[in-house]
C-alpha positions in Angstrom: 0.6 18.4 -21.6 3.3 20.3 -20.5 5.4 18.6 -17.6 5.7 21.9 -15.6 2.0 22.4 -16.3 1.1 19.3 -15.0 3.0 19.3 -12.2 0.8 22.5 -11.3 -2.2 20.2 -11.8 -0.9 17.7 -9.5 -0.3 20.7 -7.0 -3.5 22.2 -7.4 -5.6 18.3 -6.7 -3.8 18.0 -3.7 -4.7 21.4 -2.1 -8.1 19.6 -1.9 -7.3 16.1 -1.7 -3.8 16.3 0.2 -3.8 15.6 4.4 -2.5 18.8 6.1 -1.6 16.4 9.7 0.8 13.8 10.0 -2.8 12.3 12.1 -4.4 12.0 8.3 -1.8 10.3 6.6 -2.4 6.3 6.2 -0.3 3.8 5.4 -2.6 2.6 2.2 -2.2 3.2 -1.4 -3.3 6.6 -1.2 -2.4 8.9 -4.0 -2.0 12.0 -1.3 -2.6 10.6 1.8 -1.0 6.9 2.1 2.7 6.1 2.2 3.1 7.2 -1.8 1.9 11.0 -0.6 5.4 11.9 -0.9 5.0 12.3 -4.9 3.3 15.3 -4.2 5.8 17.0 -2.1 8.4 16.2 -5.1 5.7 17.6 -7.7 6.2 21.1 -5.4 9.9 20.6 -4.6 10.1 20.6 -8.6 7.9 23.5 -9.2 9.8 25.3 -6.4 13.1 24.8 -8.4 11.6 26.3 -11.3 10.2 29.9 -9.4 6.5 29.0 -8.5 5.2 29.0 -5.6 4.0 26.0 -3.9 2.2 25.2 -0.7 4.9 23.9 2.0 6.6 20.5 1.8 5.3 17.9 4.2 8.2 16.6 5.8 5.7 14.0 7.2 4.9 12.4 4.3 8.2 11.6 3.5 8.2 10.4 7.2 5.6 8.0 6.6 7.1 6.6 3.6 10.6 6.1 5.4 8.6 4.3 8.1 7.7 1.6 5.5 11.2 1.5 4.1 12.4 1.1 8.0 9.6 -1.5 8.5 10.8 -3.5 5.0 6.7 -4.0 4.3 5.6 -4.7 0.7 6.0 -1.9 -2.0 8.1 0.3 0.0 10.1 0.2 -3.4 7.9 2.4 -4.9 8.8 5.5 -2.6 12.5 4.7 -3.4 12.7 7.1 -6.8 11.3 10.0 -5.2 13.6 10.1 -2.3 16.7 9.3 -4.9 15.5 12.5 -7.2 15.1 14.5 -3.9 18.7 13.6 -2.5 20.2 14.7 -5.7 18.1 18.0 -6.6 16.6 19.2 -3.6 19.3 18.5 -0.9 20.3 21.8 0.6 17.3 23.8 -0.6 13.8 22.4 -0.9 14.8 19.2 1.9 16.2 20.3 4.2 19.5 19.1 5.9 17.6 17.3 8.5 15.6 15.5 6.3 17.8 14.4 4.0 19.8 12.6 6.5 16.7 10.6 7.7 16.5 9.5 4.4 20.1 8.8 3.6 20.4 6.5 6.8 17.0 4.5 6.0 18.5 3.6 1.9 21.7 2.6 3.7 20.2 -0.2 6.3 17.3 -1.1 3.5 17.2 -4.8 2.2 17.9 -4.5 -1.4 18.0 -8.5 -2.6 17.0 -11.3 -1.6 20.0 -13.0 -1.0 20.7 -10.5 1.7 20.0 -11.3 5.6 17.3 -10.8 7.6 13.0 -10.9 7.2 11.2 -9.3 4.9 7.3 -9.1 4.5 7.7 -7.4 0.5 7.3 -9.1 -2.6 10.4 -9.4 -4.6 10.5 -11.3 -7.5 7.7 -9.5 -9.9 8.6 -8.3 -13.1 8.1 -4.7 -11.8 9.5 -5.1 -7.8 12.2 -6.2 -9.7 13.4 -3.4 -11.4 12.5 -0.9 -8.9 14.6 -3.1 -6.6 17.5 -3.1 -9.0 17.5 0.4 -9.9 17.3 1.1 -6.0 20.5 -0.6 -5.2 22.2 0.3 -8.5 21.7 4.2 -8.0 21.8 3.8 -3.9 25.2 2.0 -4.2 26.4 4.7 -6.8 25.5 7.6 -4.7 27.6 6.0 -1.3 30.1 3.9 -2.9 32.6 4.0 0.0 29.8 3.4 3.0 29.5 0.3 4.4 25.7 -0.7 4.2 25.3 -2.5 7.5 22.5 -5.2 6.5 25.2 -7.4 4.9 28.0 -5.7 5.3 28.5 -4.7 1.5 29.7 -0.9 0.4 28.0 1.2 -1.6 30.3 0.0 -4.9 29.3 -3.2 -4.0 26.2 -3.0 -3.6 26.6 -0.6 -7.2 28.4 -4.1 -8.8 25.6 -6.6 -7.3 23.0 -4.7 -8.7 24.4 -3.9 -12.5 24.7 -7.8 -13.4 20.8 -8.3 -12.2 19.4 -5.1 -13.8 21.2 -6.0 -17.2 19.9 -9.6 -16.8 16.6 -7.5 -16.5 16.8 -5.6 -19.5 17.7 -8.3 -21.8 14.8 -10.5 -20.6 12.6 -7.2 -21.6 14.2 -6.0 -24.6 14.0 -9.9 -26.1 11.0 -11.0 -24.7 8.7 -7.8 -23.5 6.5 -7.6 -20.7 5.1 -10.8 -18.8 2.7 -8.4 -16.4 1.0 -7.5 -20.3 -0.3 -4.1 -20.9 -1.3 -3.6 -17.3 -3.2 -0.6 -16.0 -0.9 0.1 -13.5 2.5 -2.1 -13.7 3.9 -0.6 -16.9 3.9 2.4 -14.3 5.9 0.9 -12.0 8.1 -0.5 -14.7 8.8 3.5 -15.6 9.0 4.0 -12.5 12.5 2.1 -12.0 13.8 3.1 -15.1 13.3 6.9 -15.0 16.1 8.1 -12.3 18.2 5.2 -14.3 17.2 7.3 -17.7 19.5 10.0 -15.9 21.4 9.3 -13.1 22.9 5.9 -14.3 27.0 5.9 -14.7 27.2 3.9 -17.6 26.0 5.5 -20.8 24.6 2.1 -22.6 22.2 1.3 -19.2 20.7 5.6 -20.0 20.2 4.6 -23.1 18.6 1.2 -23.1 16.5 2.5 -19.9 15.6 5.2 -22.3 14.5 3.1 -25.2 12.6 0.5 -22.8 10.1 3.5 -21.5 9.7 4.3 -25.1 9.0 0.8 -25.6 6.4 0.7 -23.2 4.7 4.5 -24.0 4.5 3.0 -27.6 2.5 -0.4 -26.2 0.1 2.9 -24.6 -0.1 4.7 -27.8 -1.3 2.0 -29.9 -3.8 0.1 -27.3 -5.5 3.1 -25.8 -8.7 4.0 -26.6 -10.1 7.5 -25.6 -7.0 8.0 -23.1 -8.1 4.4 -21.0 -6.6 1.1 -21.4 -9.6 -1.6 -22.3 -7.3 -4.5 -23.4 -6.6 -7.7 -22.6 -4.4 -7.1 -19.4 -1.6 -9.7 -17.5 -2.8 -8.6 -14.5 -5.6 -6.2 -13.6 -7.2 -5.2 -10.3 -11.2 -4.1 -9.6 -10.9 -0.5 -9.0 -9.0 -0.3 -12.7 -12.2 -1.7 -14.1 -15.0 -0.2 -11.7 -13.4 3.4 -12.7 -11.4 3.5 -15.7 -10.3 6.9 -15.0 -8.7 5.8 -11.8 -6.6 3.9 -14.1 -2.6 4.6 -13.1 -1.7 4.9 -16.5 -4.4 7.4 -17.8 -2.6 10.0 -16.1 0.4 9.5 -18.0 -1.6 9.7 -21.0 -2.9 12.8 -20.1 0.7 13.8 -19.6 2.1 12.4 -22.7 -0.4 12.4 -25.1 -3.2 14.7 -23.9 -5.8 12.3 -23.2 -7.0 10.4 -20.3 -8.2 11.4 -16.9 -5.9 13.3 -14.9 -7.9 13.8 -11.8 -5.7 11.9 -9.3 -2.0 11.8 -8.8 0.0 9.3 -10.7 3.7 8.6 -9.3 5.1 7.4 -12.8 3.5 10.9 -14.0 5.0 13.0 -11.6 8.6 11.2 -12.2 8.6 11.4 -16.0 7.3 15.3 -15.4 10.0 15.6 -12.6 13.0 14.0 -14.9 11.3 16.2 -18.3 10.6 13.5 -20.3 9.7 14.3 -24.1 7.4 11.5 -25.9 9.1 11.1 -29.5 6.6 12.4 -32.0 6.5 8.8 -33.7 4.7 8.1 -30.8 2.2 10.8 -30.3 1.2 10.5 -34.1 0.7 6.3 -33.0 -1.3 7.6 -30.3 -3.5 9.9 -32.3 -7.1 8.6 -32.3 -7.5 6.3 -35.3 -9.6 7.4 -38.4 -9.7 3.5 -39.8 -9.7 0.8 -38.8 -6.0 0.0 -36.9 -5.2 -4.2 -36.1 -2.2 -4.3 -33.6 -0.4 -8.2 -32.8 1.7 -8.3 -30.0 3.8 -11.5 -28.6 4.7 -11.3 -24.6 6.9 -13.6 -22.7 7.6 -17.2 -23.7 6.1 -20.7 -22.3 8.6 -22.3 -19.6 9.1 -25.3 -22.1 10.2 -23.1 -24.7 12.9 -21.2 -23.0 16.2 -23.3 -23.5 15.5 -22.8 -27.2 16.0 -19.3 -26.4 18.6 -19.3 -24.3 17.1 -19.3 -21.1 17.8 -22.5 -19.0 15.5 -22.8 -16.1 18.0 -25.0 -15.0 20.4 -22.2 -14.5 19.9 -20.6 -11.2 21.0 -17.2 -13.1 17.7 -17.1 -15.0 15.4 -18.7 -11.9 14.2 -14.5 -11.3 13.0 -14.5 -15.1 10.2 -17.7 -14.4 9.9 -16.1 -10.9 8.9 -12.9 -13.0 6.2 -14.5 -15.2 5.5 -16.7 -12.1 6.4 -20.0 -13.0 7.6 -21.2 -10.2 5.8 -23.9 -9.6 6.5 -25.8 -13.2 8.6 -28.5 -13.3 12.3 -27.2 -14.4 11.8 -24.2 -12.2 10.6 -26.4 -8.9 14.1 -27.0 -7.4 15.9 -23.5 -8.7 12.8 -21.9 -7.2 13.6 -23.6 -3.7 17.1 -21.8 -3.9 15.8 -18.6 -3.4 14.5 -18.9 -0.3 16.6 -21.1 2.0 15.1 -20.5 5.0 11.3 -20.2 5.7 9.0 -16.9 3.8 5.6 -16.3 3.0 6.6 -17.9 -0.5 8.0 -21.0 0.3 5.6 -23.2 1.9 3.4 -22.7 -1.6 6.6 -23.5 -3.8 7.0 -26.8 -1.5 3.8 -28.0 -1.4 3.5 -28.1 -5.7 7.8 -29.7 -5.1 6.5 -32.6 -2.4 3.0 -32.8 -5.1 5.5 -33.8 -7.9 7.5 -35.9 -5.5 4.6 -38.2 -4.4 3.3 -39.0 -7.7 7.1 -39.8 -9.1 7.4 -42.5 -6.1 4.1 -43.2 -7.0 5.0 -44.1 -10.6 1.6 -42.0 -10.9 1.4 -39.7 -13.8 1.5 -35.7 -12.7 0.5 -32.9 -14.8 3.3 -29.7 -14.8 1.1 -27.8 -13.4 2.5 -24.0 -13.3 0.9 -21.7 -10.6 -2.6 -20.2 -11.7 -0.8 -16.8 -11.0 1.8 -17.7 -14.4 1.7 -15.4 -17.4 3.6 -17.4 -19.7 3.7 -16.9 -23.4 0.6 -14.4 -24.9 -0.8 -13.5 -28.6 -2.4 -10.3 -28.4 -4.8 -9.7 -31.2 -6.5 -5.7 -30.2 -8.4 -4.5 -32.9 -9.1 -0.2 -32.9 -11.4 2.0 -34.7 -13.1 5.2 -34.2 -16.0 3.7 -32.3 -14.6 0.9 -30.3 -11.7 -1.2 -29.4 -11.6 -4.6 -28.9 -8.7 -6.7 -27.0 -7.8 -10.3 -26.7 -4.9 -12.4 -25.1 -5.9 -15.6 -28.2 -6.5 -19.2 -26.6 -4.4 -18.4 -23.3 -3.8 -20.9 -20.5 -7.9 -22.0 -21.5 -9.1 -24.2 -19.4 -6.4 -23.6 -16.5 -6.9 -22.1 -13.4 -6.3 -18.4 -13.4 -5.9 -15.6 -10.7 -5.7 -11.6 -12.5 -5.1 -12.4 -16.0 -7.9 -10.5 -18.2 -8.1 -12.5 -21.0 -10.6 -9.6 -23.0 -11.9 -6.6 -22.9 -14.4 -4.6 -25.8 -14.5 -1.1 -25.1 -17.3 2.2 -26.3 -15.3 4.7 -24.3 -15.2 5.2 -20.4 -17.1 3.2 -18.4 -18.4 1.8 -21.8 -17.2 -1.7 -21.0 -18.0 -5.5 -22.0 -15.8 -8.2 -20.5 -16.6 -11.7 -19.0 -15.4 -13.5 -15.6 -15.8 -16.5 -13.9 -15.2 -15.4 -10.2 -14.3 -17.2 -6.9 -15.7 -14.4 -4.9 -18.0 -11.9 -5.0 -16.5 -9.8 -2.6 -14.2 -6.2 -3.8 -11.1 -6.5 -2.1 -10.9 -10.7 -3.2 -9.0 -12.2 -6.4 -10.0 -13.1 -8.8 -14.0 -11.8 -8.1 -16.9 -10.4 -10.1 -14.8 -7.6 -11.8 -11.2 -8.6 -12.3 -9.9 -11.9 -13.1 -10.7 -15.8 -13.4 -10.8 -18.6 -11.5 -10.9 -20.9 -14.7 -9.2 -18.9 -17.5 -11.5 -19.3 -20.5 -11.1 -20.5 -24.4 -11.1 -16.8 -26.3 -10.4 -16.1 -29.9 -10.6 -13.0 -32.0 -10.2 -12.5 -35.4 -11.2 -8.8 -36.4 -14.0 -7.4 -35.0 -15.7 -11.0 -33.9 -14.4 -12.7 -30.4 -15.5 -15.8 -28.9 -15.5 -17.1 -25.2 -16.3 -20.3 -24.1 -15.7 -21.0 -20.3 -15.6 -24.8 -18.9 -16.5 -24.4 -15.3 -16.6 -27.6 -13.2 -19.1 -27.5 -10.0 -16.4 -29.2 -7.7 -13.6 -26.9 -9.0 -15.7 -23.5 -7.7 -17.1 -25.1 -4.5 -13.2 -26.2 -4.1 -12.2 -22.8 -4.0 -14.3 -20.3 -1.9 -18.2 -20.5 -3.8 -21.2 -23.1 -2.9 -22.1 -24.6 -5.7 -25.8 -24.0 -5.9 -25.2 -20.5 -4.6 -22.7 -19.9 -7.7 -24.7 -21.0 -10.2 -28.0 -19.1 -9.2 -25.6 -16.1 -9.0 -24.3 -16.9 -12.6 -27.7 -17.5 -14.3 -29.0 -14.5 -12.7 -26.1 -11.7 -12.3 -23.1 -12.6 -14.5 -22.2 -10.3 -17.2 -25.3 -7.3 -15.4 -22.9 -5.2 -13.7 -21.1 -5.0 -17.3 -24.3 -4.1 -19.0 -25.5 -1.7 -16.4 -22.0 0.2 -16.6 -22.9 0.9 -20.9 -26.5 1.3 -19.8 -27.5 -1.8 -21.3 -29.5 -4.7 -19.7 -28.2 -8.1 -20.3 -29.7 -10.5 -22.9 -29.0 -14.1 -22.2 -30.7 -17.6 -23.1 -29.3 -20.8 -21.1 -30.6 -24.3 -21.9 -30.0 -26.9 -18.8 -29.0 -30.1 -20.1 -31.5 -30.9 -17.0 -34.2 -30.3 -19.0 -35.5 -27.1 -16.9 -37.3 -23.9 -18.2 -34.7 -21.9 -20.4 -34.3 -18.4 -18.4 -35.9 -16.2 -21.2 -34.0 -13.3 -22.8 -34.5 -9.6 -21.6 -37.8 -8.0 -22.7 -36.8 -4.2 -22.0 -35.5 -1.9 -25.1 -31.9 -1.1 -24.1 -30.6 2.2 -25.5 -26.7 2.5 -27.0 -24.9 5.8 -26.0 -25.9 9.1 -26.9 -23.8 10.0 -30.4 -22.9 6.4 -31.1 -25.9 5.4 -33.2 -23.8 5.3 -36.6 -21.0 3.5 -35.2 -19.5 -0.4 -36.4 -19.8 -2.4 -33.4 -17.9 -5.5 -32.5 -19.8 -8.7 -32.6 -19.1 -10.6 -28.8 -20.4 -14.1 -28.2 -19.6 -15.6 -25.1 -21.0 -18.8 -23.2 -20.5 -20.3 -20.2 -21.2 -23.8 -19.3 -21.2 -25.8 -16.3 -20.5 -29.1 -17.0 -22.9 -31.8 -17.9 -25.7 -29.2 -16.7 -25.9 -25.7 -18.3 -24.6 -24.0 -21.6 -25.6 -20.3 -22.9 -24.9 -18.0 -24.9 -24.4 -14.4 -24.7 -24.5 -10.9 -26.4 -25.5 -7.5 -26.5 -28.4 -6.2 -27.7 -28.9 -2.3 -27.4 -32.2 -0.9 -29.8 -30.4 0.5 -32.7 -31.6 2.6 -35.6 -30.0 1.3 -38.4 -30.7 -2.4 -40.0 -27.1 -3.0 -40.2 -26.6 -2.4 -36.3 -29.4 -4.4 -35.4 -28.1 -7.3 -38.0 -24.6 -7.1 -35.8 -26.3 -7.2 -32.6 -29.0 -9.4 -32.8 -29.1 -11.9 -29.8 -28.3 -15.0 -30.1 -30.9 -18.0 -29.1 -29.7 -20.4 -27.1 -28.9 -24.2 -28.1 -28.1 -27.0 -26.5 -24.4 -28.0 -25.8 -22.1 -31.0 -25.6 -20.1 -31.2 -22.4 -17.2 -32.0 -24.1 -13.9 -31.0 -21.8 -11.6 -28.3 -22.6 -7.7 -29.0 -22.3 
């Protein structure tokens, strides 16, 4: 799609969708109507530039996305680029005077780093707040090199200096070692995000260019893992309304940008900055991102494991590299423990939960007890990606990660038919939306997965103390597992769930569905992956798990056959 064109489209979905009142704006993610609203006034500041007509600029949505800057209060960073590209196009003629020095004084008093003073209640440290914080200060500082920023008492050049060695530190870590937050729905959008205005605006040539190639980078990892415009992969981290509606994805609107597929029926910020800052996708990539007419096998490595990293240069001893481990979220492992303690010195939401795993590994050492390193069940350490695509289906898997440890959003697989055409397993703490990790997105125990072409296995080791542990009753859980797990994915493909378990207890096997289940209409000559998946309590229940639609040909049926069920050794994953 053109990026004037959509720009229009963005326009046009927010005549409808867009508040008109500053009394309708919120302060939640809303694509029109929260705090990131202000994307839409750029998309018509833009247009305006280029002669068409626009409906007027709402000078309170910027408002409301200056009062979360003013406030500090988590992802205020993602307004940042807009009101950097407005400064330095629109100043003067589409923002007005007034306006522009609202937003000039709340980037000079903002906190930009950590090591600055004063509270915060924003997370800094993720791979992606990291480079939107970076690019923030770097292009901030550039802009007002001789003001004196008056939260630490820094100029602009300073703060211009501070922020160069950090965001090349960055780019080094990504350019060597890719993405910890892998192929995420929506994070890869914030990663463009902070390196779009830097694609352009940066002072140094080499940082252009490498922020350049790195957005490449990452449109490339789109190209060759979508499937019909969506992203039905194994993701790093992945939240429930990305897996409830797959067209709400963040990054299908870029791939309707880019590429001309996807779902562009909601705003997406990276969208609207790439459009804004007339990004072209390189035509190696578009031909990558063509829809396959074979059979396509892409292998990706992400990150590295914490115990690996002085091999590669990356000391978690050296307090210079503590924001890489803090990035994949390692802070809790044992050579990051006491650098991760450094950054914060005085009390934050973080650093009672860094203590509490420090004075863990302090007891047992006095102890002479025996502790397991134990990184935090948010870490996303080192990652084989094995995503298998053909015309009918794709299918996704992060091989043998972290099984058997606790997890929090990691999404270890995914096997998609196209849209809401979707086939993953869980093992939730909560059934409830809004919790992590529940029904839809994420694990509590990360389980054993393997894929080798178009076969993928899952077993899951689930203790009954663990889950009762953290938030579910025991009984409760496991009348909700026999009965509902793996449902809501066969009811989104149409399918009803077929599913034998054999308790070690000796009780009645739950016997397999009994009602035809019908594949979707025009895929009845399509190669199907073959998914088995059990899930065992331990010492109690085992089962096995696949999907069975009614299909025509013997073949199909052959590859989708359900499996009976058969009893299981307990034998503990580690």
């Amino acid at each position: 799609m053109d990026n004037l064109k959509y720009l229009e489209h963005v326009v046009e979905l927010g005549k409808v969708q867009a508040a008109t009142t500053p009394e309708e704006m919120s302060g939640a993610f809303d694509a029109f109507n929260g705090f990131l609203g202000l994307y839409y006034d750029l998309a018509k500041m833009e247009l305006q530039k280029a002669g068409i007509d626009t409906p007027p600029i709402r000078n309170f949505a910027i408002d409301k996305a200056l009062e979360r800057i003013d406030a500090r209060l988590d992802c205020a960073d993602f307004t940042i680029p807009a009101l950097i590209r407005m400064l330095r196009e629109h100043r003067g003629t589409r923002l007005n005077e007034e306006q522009a020095q609202k937003i000039e004084q709340s980037l000079i008093h903002f906190k930009y780093w950590l090591d600055e003073p004063g509270d915060v209640h924003a997370c800094f440290f993720t791979e992606n707040h990291q480079i939107l914080y970076h690019s923030a200060e770097y292009l901030v500082g550039q802009m007002y090199p001789d003001v004196v920023f008056p939260n630490n008492g820094m100029t602009g050049a300073e703060h211009h200096a501070h922020a160069t060695a950090f965001l090349r530190r960055w780019l080094n870590w990504r350019e060597r070692f890719g993405f910890s937050e892998w192929l995420t729905q929506g994070y890869y959008m914030d990663d463009m995000l902070g390196l779009v205005n830097l694609m352009i605006y940066a002072d140094e040539a080499d940082i252009r260019t490498r922020c350049r190639m790195l957005i490449d980078m990452l449109v490339f990892d789109l190209a060759v893992n979508h499937f019909e415009g969506h992203l039905p992969t194994t993701h790093g981290r992945v939240y429930t309304r990305f897996i409830i509606e797959p067209d709400y994805e963040d990054c299908s609107a870029v791939m309707a940008l880019l590429f001309d597929k996807g779902y562009a029926g909601t705003m997406s910020n990276c969208a609207v900055m790439l459009a804004a800052n007339g990004y072209v996708c390189p035509k190696a990539i578009l031909a990558a991102a063509a829809a396959p007419t074979g059979i396509q096998t892409n292998r990706e490595r992400m990150s590295i494991d914490v115990a690996d990293a002085k091999y590669y240069g990356v000391d978690p001893a050296d307090f210079d590299n503590i924001m890489f481990f803090w990035g994949q979220q390692t802070y809790s492992d044992r050579l990051t423990i006491e650098n991760s303690l450094k950054v914060f010195p005085t009390w934050n939401w973080m650093t009672n939960r860094v203590r509490a795993y420090y004075e863990r590994y302090k007891l047992h050492d006095e102890a002479g007890a025996p502790c397991v390193d134990a990184p935090d069940f948010t870490a996303m350490t080192q990652v084989d990606i094995y995503t298998r695509r053909t015309p009918d289906y794709i299918l996704s898997c992060a091989q043998d990660f972290r099984k058997g440890r606790m997890g929090y959003q990691q999404h270890p697989w995914t096997a998609s038919l196209g849209g809401k055409a979707v086939i993953f397993t869980t093992n939730p703490a909560s059934t409830e939306y809004s919790n992590r990790p529940n029904c839809w997105a994420g694990n509590l125990t990360l389980p054993r997965a393997v894929q080798h072409e178009n076969v993928l296995l899952c077993l899951y080791r689930v203790e009954p103390d663990f889950v009762d542990y953290l938030y579910s009753p025991g009984m409760r859980w496991t009348r909700w597992w026999r009965r509902r797990a793996g449902s809501l994915a066969a009811k989104a493909m149409g399918m009803r769930r077929c599913i034998r378990c054999c308790p070690a207890t000796g009780k009645r096997r739950i016997p397999p569905c009994s009602k035809s289940c019908t594949p979707k209409a025009g895929r009845r000559n399509m190669t199907v992956p073959t998914i088995m998946s059990t899930s065992r309590r331990v010492t109690q229940t085992c089962g096995s798990l696949k999907w069975a639609p009614r299909l025509k040909t013997a073949a199909l049926r052959r590859s989708w056959t359900a499996l009976p069920g058969k009893r299981c050794a307990a034998t503990r994953t580690t």
